[in-house]
N, C-alpha and C positions, 0 to 999 in steps of 0.2 A: 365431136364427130357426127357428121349427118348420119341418118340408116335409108337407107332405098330395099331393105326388104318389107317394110309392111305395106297393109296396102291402103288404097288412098283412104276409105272410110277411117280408117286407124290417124292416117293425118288430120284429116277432118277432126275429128273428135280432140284431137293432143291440142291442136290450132286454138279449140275454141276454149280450152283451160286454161293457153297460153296466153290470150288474149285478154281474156276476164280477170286474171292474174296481173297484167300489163296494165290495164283500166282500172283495177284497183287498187294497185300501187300506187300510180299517177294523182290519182282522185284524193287518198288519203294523203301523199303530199302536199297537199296542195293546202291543208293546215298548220303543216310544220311555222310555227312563229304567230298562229294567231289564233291556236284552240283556245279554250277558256282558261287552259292553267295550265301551266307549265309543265308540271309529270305528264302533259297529255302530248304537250309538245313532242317530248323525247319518245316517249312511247309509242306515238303514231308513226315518226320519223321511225322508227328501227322496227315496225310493223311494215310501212309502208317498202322498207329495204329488202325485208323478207319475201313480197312479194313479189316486187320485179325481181328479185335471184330467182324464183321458182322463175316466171317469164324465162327469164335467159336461158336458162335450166332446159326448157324445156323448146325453144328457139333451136339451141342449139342440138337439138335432137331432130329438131326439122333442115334445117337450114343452115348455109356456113356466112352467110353475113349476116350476123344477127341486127343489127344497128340500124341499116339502111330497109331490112326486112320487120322489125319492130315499129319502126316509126317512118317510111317515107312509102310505105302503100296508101293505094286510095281507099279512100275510106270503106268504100262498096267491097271491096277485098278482108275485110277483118271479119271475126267469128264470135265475137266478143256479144255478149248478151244485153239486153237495153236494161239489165237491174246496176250492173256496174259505168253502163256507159253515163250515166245521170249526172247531172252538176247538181247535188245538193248541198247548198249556200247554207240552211239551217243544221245549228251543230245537232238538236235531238236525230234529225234523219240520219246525218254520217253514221251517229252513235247505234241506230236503230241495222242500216245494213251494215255495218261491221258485225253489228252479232249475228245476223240472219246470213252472209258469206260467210261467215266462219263455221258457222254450224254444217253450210252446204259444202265448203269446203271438206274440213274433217271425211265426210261422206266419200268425197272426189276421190280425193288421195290415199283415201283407204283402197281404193277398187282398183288403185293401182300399181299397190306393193307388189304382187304375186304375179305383176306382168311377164309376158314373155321376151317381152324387151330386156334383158339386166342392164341399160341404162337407163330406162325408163323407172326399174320398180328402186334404184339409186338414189333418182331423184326423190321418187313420194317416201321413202322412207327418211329422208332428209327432211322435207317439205311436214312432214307430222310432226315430226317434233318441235318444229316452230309452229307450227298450229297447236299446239298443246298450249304455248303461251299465249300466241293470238282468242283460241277460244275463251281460257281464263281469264282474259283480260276484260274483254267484252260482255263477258257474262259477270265477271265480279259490279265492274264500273258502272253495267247496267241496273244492275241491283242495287248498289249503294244510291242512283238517280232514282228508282224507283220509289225509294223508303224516303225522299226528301220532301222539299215544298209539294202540297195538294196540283199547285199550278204546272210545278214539272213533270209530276207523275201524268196528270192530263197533257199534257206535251208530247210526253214520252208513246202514251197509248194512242196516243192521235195516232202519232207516227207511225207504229206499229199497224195502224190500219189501213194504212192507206199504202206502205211499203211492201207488205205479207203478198200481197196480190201479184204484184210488181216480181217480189224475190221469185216466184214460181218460172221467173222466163232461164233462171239458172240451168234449169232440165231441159231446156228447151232443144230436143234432138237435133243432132246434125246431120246429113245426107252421109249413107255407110255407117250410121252408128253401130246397125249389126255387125256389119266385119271387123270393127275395132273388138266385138266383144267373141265372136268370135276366131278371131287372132288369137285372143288370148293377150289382145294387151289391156282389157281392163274385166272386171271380174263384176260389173254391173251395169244393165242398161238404163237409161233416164226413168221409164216408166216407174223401177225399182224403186232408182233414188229417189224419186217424187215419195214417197210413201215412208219413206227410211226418213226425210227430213223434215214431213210432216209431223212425223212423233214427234223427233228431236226437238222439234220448234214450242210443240204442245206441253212436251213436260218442261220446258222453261218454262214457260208462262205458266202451268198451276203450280210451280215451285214458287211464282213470285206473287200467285194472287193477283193475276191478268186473267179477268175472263170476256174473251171475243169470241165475235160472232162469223167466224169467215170461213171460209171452204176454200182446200185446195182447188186450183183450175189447172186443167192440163196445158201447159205453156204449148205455143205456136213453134212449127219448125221456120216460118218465115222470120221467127221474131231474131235471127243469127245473121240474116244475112239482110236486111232493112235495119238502118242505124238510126239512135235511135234524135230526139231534138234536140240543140246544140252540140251534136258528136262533132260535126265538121270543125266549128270556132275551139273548141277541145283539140283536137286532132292539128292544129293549125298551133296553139298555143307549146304544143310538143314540140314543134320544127322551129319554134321560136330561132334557135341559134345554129340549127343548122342551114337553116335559110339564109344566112347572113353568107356564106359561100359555102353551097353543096361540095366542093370540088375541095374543100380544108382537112386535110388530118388534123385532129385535135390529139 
């Protein structure tokens, strides 16, 4: 069931959870049958499933055709952040933003329990408790990669250097985030989170004996609404089968 009581910043804001949610489910599919090992197989597969539900979840709070509002906007329309919009081809990087969304996630959906929404704080309390598995996951597997060959662990940290920058467009505000917070549909603004997840990020790494040299950056508000490169051929490879006739009930 849609809502038309909040107000538009409060969509703004659900939009772009929705969307990053939607971008990284898609993304992490898109290893099912060809990670390095099998348990990674099934595990991303039913990670990546957790995430479009949240998407849908949360579509459907906006919106009654979720399907055609999910996947046949233009591109220039989506809220989705450039840290999940990425085609990253190397499995270190996937493995790298899975732990650093996860970590931001956690964050999210905490801020959205005590919503005013009671369909909204539904979902995030839904939504946590499969991120309890997703954060575990990615933080065990990342650690087990870390303690392995010297060459992966330099892999691994590469990775983490050059991504940490990048995960900061997570926060990246969207037009009306005040009135979503003060709605009362969510219980923390970006500025917050930036600083909530910059810990969170820190005590993994001296948990694992990762020591880098990077500073938070305040992420761009343009960075929500400019998509980011190869979003379009991404966005195109979605409509794969709906293309084949728009006008088909499947």
């Amino acid at each position: 069931m849609t809502l038309t009581s909040i107000s538009d910043g409060a969509r703004e804001y659900l939009l772009a959870l929705a969307d990053d949610e939607h971008m990284m489910g898609s993304h992490l599919a898109w290893w099912i049958g060809i990670a390095p090992f099998l348990e990674e197989d099934l595990s991303l597969c039913s990670i990546a499933q957790d995430e479009l539900g949240h998407a849908i979840a949360l579509y459907e709070i906006l919106v009654d055709d979720v399907d055609h509002f999910a996947l046949r906007r233009q591109p220039s329309e989506y809220r989705s952040c450039s840290f999940v919009e990425m085609a990253l081809p190397q499995w270190e990087d996937t493995l790298i933003r899975h732990w650093l969304y996860d970590v931001g996630e956690q964050i999210r959906w905490n801020a959205l329990v005590d919503s005013s929404v009671p369909e909204l704080s539904s979902v995030a309390q839904r939504a946590l408790a499969e991120e309890s598995f997703h954060r575990s996951h990615s933080t065990l597997l990342l650690r087990r990669s870390l303690s392995g060959s010297e060459e992966a662990r330099q892999r691994l940290v590469s990775s983490m250097e050059s991504l940490l920058p990048q995960s900061m467009t997570i926060w990246s505000p969207v037009v009306g985030e005040a009135d979503a917070f003060a709605d009362g549909v969510t219980s923390l603004l970006s500025s917050d989170a930036e600083s909530a997840y910059s810990e969170a990020v820190q005590a993994d790494l001296n948990e694992w004996g990762v020591f880098l040299n990077w500073a938070p950056t305040t992420a761009s508000p343009n960075d929500r609404v400019a998509r980011a490169e190869g979003f379009d051929e991404f966005h195109a490879s979605l409509n794969l089968v709906l293309d084949l006739d728009p006008n088909t009930e499947w």
